[in-house]
N, C-alpha and C positions, 0 to 999 in steps of 0.2 A: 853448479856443483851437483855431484852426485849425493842419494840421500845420505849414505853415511858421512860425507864430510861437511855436510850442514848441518845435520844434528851433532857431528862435532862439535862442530863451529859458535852454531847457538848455544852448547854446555860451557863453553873455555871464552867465551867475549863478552860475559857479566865478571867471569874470577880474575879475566885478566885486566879489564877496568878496574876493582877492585883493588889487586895487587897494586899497582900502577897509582892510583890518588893514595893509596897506605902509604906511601914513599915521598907525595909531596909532587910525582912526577908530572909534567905537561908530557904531550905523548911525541913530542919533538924528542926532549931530553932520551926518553926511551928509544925513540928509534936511534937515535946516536948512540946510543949503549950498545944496543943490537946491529948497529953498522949495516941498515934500511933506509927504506925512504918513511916518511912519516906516516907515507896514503898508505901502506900495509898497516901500521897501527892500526890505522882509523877501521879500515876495512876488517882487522881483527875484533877489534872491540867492538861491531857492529856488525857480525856474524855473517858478511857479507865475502869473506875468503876463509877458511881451515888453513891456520898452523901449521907449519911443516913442523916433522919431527923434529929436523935440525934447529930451525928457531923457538920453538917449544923446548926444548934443552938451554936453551941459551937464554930463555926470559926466566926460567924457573933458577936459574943461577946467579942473574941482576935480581931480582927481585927477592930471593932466599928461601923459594918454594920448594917442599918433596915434589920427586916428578911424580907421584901415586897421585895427588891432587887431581889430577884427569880421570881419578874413577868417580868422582866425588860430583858434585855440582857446590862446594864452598870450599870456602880454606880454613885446614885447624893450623894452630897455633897455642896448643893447651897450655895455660897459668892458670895462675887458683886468680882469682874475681879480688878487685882492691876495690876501694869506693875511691872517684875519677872526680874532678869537675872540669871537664875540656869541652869545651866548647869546640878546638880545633886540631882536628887531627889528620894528618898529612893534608890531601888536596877538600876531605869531608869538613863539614862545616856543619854541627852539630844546633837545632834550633835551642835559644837557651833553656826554654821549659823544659825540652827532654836530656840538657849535659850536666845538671845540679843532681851533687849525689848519684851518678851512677853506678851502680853496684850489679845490676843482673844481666847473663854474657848471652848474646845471640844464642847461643846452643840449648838456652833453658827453652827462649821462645821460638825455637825451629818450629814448632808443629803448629805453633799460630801464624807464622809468614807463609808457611808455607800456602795456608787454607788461600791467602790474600793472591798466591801467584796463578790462583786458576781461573781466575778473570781477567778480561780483556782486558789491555793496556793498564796492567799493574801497576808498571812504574811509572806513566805517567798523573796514576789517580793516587799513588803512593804519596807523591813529590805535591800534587796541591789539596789533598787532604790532611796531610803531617808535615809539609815544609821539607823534607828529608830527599835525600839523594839514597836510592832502593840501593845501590851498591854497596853500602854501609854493610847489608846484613848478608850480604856472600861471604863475611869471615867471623866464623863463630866465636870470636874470640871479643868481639868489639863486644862495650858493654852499652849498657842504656840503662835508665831511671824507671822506677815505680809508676812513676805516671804515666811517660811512654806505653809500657804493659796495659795498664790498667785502660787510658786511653783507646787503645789498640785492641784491647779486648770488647770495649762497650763498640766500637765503630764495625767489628764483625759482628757484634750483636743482630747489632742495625740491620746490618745486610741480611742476615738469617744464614751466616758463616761460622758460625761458633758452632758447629757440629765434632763432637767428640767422637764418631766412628770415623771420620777422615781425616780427624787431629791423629787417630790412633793409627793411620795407614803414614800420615809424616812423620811420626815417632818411629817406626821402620825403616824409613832413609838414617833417621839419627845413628841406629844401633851399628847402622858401618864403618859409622866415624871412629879415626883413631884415638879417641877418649875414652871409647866406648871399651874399645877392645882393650888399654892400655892401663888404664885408672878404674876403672866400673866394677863393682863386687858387691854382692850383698851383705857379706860382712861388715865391711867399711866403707858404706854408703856418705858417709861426713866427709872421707879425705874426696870422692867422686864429687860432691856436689861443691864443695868449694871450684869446680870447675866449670862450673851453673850459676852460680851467685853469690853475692856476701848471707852471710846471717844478719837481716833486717833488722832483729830485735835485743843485739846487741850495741855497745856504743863504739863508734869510731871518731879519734883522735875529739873526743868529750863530749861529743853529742847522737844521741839515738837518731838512727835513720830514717825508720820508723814513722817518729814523732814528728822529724822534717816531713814525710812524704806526706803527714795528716795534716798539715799545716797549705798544701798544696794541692791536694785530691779530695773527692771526696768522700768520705767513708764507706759506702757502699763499692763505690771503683775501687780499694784495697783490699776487699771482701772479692772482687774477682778476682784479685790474684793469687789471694789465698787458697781461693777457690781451685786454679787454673793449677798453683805450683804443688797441692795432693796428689791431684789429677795424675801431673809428671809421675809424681813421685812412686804414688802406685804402680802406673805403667811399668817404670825403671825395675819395679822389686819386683813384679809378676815377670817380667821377662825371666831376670835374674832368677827367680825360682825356679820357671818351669826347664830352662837352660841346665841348670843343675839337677833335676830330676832326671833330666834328658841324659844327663851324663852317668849319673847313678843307674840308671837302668840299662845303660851298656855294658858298664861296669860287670854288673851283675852276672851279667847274659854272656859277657868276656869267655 
């Protein structure tokens, strides 16, 4: 392949594995959908062939994708955050520790996955370090538990990954997501971050989250997330601010 259609290729065969177990599919099923042979799948999802435009139209159709998903490297799918307890969802298979009470959506922890993907063989230190199949978090919409986070937070500890100036360079991939541009205001930062997570410290269907998660973690690990989700939160408002200054000063200058 020439370089642009491998660097393609390598963007679009983690979202369209992805897309593909969201569904439940084996990638037989999919090629029959797509009316191919299966070894195109395979070769798709393993960044070993580029997508044609024409079956790139045609997967984001089975599957219920925007075709804009290709500027992206995840899938959105924005809803506000419910607390989950699944263990299974289409072909992913959630470890039990991290499917109890989930409540907070891949897109709050973008900037922490992210840090995880600049090491070699990510996804295979992903899968026997956390049990987890890395495809899960190509769609920001999936959600995960407190202990996950917090988990996931001391394990980049470890490594000397918890660095907040290149957390702050992944929170600039975030800002192009269609959340971003669609729901996100300073204003009304409450209705935006229901598209980030539940409110931990209230109760749902009669029991605090919370209180589960302390029952499970341990207090100091809840203390990183607390930590981690200002963090966000700052970033989100300081954008948000200087965005609208930005705007006011044209205004002016108009």
């Amino acid at each position: 392949m020439r370089e642009p259609e491998r660097l393609l290729a390598e963007k679009l065969a983690p979202i369209i594995r992805c897309a593909r177990k969201m569904l439940g599919y084996e990638q037989t099923d999919l090629a029959t959908l797509m009316e191919i042979n299966q070894s195109k799948i395979s070769r798709f999802e393993s960044a070993k062939l580029a997508i044609s435009s024409y079956n790139w139209m045609k997967f984001c159709e089975i599957v219920n994708l925007d075709l804009g998903v290709i500027r992206y490297e995840f899938i959105e799918r924005p809803s506000n955050a419910t607390i989950q307890n699944k263990r299974r969802i289409g072909k992913f298979l959630l470890p039990a520790k991290y499917s109890m009470n989930a409540g907070v959506k891949i897109r709050e922890i973008f900037p922490l996955i992210e840090q995880y993907k600049t090491q070699n063989e990510w996804q295979k230190v992903f899968k026997r370090e956390f049990k987890f199949d890395s495809d899960y978090f190509y769609n920001l919409d999936h959600q995960i538990n407190l202990t996950f986070v917090n988990d996931f937070i001391e394990n980049l500890k470890a490594k000397k990954l918890y660095k907040k100036a290149n957390m702050a360079k992944n929170f600039q991939k975030l800002l192009a997501s269609e959340v971003f541009k669609r729901y996100a205001s300073s204003e009304n930062y409450e209705r935006f971050e229901k598209k980030l997570g539940c409110d931990f410290n209230v109760n749902y269907e009669g029991k605090s989250i919370i209180i589960e998660a302390k029952n499970h973690v341990k207090p100091e690990y809840l203390d990183n997330y607390f930590e981690y989700k200002k963090w966000f939160t700052e970033m989100f408002l300081d954008q948000k601010f200087n965005e609208e200054r930005e705007e006011n000063r044209l205004t002016l200058h108009a």
